[in-house]
SEZATOR-332270 format. One record per residue (C-alpha): residue number from 0; residue in one letter; y, x negated, z. Coordinates in nm, 3 decimals. Example, Ala and Ser with C-alpha at 12.3 -4.5 7.8 and 13.67 -1.06 7.14 Angstrom:
<0, "a", <-0.450, -1.230, 0.780>>
<1, "s", <-0.106, -1.367, 0.714>>
//
This chain:
<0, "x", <-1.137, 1.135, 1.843>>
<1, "x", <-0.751, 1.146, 1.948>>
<2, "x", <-0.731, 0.769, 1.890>>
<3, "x", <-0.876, 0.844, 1.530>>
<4, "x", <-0.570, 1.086, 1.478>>
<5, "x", <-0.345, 0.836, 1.596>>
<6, "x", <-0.488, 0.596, 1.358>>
<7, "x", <-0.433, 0.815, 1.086>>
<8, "x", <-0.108, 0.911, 1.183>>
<9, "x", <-0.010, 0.517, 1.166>>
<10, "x", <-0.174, 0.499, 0.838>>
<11, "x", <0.031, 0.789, 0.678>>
<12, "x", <0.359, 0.642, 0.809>>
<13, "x", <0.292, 0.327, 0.638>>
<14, "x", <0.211, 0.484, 0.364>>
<15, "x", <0.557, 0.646, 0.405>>
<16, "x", <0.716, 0.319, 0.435>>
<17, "x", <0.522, 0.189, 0.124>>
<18, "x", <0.671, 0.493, -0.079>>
<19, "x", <1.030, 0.443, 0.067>>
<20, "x", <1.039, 0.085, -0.042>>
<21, "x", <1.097, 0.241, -0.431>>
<22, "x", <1.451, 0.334, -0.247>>
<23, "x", <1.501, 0.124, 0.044>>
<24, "x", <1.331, -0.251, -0.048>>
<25, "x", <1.265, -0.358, 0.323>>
<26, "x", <1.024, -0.086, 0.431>>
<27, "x", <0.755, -0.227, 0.286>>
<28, "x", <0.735, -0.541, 0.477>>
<29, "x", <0.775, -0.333, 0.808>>
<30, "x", <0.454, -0.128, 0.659>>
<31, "x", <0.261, -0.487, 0.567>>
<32, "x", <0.331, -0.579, 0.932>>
<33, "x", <0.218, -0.261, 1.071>>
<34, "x", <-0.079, -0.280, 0.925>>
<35, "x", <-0.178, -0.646, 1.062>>
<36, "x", <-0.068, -0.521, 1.411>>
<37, "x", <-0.344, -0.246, 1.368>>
<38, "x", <-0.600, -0.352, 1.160>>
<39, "x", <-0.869, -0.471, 1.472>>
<40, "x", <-0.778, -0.101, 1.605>>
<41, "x", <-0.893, 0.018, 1.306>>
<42, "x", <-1.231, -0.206, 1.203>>
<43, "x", <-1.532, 0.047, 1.199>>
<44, "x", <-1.374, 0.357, 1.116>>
<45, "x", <-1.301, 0.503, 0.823>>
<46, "x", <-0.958, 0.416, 0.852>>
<47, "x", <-1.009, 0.039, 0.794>>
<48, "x", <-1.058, 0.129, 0.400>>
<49, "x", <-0.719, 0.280, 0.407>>
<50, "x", <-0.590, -0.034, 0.582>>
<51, "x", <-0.721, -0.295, 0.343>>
<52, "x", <-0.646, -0.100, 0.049>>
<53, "x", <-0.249, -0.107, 0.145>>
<54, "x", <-0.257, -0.494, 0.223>>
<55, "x", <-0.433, -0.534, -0.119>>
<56, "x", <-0.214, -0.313, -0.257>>
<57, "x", <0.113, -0.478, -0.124>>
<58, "x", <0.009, -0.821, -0.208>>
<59, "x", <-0.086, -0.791, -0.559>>
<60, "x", <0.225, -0.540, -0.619>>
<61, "x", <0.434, -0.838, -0.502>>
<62, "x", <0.275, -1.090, -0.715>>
<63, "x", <0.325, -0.892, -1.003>>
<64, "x", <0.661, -0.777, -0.954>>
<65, "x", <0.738, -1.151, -0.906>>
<66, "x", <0.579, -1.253, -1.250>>
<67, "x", <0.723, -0.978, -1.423>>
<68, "x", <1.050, -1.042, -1.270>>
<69, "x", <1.011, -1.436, -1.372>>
<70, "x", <0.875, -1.309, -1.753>>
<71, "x", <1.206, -1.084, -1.814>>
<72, "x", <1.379, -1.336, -1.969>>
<73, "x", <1.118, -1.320, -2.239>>
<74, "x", <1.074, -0.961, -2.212>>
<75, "x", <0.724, -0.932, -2.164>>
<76, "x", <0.803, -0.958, -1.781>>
<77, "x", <0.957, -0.594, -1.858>>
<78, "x", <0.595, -0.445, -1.956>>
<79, "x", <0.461, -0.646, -1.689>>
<80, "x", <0.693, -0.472, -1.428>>
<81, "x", <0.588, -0.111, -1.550>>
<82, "x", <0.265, -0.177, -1.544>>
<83, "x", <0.256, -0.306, -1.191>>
<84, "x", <0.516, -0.011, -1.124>>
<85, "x", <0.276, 0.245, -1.251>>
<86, "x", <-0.047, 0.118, -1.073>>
<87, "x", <0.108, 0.061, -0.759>>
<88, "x", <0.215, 0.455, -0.773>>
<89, "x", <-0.171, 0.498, -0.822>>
<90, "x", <-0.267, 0.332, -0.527>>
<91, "x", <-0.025, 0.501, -0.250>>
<92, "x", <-0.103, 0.866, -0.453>>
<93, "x", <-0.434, 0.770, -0.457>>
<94, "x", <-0.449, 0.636, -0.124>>
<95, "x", <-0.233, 0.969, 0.023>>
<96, "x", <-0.497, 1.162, -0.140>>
<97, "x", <-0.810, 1.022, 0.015>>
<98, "x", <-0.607, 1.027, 0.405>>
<99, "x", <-0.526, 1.384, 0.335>>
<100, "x", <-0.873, 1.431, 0.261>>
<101, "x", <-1.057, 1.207, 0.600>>
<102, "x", <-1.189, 1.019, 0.314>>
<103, "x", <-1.253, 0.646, 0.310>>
<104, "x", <-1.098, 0.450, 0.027>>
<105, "x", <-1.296, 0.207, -0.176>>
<106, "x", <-1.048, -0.078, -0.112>>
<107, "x", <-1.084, -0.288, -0.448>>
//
């Protein structure tokens, strides 16, 4: 049980990290590393969910900031970037909310 509460711990720092990269862009990749070191510590519990969910999350945030970024110089890469900026606030709120909770995530 205390290695589940260290697990969770680890998975609200990333989280952390994930929220501090609107401020401070390197603290995400620290948080996408973190989560590889950890993720065979985590397989089985309900903790993996929250793992997955942030490496899907950071992946497809990066691809779409990347494509929107590309696309501003027809400015639909500047609706592209909110929308990617909005849902990726969604998943770490959404993600928070479930660790707060000892919930699993659904990690689509």
């Amino acid at each position: 049980m205390a290695n589940i509460e260290k697990l969770k711990q680890y998975n609200l720092i990333t989280y952390i990290l994930y929220i501090l990269g609107f401020f401070v862009g390197l603290t995400p990749i620290v948080a996408i590393i973190m989560n590889y070191l950890k993720r065979n510590e985590m397989r089985g519990t309900w903790l993996e969910s929250h793992s997955d969910w942030q490496i899907r999350t950071f992946w497809v945030s990066l691809i779409g900031y990347l494509i929107g970024g590309l696309l501003t110089t027809i400015l639909i890469g500047f609706g592209i970037l909110f929308v990617v900026f909005i849902w990726h606030i969604y998943r770490l709120a959404k993600g928070l909310m479930a660790l707060n909770n000892n919930e699993p995530i659904n990690p689509v």
